[in-house]
N, C-alpha and C positions, 0 to 999 in steps of 0.2 A: 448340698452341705454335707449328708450323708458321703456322699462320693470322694470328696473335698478332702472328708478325715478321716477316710479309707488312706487314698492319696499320699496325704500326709505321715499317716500310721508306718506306711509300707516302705516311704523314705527316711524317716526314722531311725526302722529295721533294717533296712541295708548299710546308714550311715554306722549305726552300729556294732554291724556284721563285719563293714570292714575295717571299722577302729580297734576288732579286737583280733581281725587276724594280724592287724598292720601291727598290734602291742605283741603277739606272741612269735610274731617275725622279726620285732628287737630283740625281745626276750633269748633266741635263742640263737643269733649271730651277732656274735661279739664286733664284727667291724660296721654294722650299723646300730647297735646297741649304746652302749656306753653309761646306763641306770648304774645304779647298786643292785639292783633286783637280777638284771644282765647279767653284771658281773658275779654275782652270787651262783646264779644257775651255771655258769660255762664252768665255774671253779667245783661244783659240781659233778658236770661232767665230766672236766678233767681226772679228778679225782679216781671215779667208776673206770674210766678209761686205764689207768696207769696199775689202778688193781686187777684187773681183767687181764691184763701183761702179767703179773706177778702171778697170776692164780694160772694163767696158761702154761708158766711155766715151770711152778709148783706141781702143777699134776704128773710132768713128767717124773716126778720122785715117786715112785710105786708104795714106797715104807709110806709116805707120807698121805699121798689119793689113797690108797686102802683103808686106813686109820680116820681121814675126815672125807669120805665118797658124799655123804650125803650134806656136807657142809658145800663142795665145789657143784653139787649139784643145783642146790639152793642159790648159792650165787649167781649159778650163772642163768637160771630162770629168773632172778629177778634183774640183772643185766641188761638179756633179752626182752624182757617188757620195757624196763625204760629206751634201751634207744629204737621199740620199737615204736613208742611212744613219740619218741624224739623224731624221728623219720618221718611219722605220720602227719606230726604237725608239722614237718619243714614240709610234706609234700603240697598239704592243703594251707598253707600260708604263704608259698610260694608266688601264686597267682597277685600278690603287692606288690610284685618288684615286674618294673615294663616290661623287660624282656622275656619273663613267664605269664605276664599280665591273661593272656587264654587259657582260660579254665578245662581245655583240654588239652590241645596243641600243647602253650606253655607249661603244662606239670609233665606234658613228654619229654617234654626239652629238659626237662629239669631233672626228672629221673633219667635221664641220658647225660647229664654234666659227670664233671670228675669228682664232685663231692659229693655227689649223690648215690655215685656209684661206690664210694669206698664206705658211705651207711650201709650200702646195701647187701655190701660183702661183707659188712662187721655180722649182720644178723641173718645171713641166708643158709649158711651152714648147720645151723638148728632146729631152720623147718625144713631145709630137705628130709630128712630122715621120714619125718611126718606127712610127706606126700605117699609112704607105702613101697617106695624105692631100695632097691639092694642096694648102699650105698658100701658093703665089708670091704669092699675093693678098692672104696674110693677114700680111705681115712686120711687123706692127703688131707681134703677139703678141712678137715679140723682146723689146719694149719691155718685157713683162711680167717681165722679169728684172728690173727696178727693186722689184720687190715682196721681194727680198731686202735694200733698203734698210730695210725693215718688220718683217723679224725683228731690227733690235734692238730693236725694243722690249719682248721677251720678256728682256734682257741689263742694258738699260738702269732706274737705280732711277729718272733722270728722266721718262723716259715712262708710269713707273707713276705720277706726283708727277702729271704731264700729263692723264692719263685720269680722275683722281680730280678735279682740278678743273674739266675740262668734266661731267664726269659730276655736279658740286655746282650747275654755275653754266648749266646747261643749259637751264631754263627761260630765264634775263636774258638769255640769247646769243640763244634764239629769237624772243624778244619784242625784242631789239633787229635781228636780221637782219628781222623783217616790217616792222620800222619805217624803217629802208633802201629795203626794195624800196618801199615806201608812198610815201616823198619820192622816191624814182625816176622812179615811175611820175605821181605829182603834179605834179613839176617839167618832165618830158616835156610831160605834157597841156597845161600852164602855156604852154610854151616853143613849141608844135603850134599853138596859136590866136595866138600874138601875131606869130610869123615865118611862116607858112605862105602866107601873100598876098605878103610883100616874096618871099622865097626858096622857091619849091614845090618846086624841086629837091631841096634840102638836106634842107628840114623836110616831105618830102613826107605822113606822118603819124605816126603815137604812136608806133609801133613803130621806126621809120627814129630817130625822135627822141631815143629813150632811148640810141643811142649817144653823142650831146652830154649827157644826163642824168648818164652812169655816168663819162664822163671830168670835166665839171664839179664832181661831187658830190666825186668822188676825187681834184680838184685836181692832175690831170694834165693837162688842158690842150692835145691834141694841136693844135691851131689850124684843122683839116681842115674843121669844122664850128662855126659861133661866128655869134651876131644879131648884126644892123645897124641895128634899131632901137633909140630911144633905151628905149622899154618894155621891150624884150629884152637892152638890157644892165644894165637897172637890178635886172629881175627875175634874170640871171645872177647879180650881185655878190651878192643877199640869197640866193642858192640856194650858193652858194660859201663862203659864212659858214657856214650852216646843216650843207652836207656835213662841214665842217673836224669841229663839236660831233660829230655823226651817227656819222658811222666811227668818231673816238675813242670810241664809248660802250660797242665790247665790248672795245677794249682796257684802260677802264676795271675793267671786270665780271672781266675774266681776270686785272688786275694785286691787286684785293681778292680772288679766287679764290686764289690765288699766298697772299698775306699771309695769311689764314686757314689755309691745309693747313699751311702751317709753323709757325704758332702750335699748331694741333695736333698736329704731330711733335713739336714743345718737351714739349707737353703731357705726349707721351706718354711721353717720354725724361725727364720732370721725377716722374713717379707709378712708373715702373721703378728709382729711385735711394730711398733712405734719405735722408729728410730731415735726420739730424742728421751721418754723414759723409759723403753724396754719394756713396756706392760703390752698385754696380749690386746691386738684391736679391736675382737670383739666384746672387749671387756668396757 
């Protein structure tokens, strides 16, 4: 009997253990979520996130970080404790969801995902310094706080709208960026033989040239570099048309990308409803 409700105790405590990582793994992803409480914490987060932006690039104002140093200091300690807060528990919560369901294994995989890793760049640049490391060289890494610009997209429904349609239209983006570099690098060669005798300077070869190729094509126009022959502005003007079509072709690809996902939310929101009064079926 003793054994019995040992037993019993011990299943309990697990049934327990994992009721509350499986609550704090809604808690803090909004596309399995859906509470008030959910939604309360991620608007939250968002919140800290979008300040963290502002305060990064507040400090570059020197009148301004001199004047409140120890106000940006503050924040951003208490910043770093929440999402490292935040991290800790998406890491040890993780293990609810099957494909992390291994309590080692699966939180490898999980610290190896692409949202895990842009937590992990939100808050790595503040305990480098704290390993003891010469980091004077490396004040790049500061930069790396921008990567908390990235966690909304764990918050945001458009960024998941966003990923779904590169993720549809990924082939026509790719086949259209080789066809980019193709006319780049075609209009350079083009541009290399025809001005390279008047101007050796300018156009001294393909590579030098492709800077006039990538501002031509993209109709910027910096003026720095531009033929003087009549064959090198004729051949300009038909390369300046062609960029105009060119670039437009994956905004095209991304704006039919766009009008399909939404035709399939309709869709989907149209087969969830009762055809004869419109009310949602699991209502």
């Amino acid at each position: 009997m003793y054994v019995t409700n040992q037993i019993l105790n011990r299943n309990n405590r697990d049934r327990g253990y994992k009721r509350l990582k499986k609550k704090v793994h809604l808690l803090l992803d909004p596309t399995d979520g859906g509470t008030f409480w959910d939604q309360v914490i991620n608007s939250l987060i968002v919140c800290l996130i979008l300040l963290n932006l502002a305060a990064v690039c507040l400090e570059t104002v020197e009148s301004l970080y001199q004047g409140y140093r120890s106000w940006f200091r503050n924040f951003e300690l208490f910043s770093i404790t929440i999402f490292s807060i935040e991290y800790l528990l998406r890491l040890w919560s993780c293990t609810c969801i099957r494909k992390y369901r291994h309590p080692l294994k699966g939180r490898l995989r999980y610290i190896l995902s692409a949202g895990s890793l842009v937590d992990l760049a939100a808050i790595l640049p503040f305990y480098l310094p704290l390993s003891g490391l010469d980091l004077r060289s490396l004040r790049v890494l500061r930069m790396i706080r921008f990567m908390r610009f990235f966690k909304l997209g764990r918050f945001l429904n458009a960024s998941r709208v966003i990923r779904r349609v590169f993720a549809s239209k990924k082939e026509e983006l790719l086949i259209s960026v080789l066809l980019v570099f193709t006319l780049i690098i075609l209009a350079a060669s083009a541009m290399y033989f025809v001005e390279h005798d008047t101007q050796p300077d300018k156009f001294s070869s393909i590579p030098e040239t492709m800077w006039w190729s990538v501002a031509t094509l993209t109709t910027v126009g910096y003026g720095d570099v531009y033929p003087i022959t009549s064959i090198g502005k004729t051949l300009t003007a038909c390369i300046s048309i062609l960029g105009i079509g060119m670039f437009a072709l994956p905004a095209g690809i991304l704006a039919s990308g766009f009008s399909e996902e939404f035709k399939r939310k309709e869709a989907r929101v149209a087969a969830a409803c009762c055809p004869h009064c419109g009310m949602a079926l699991y209502e």
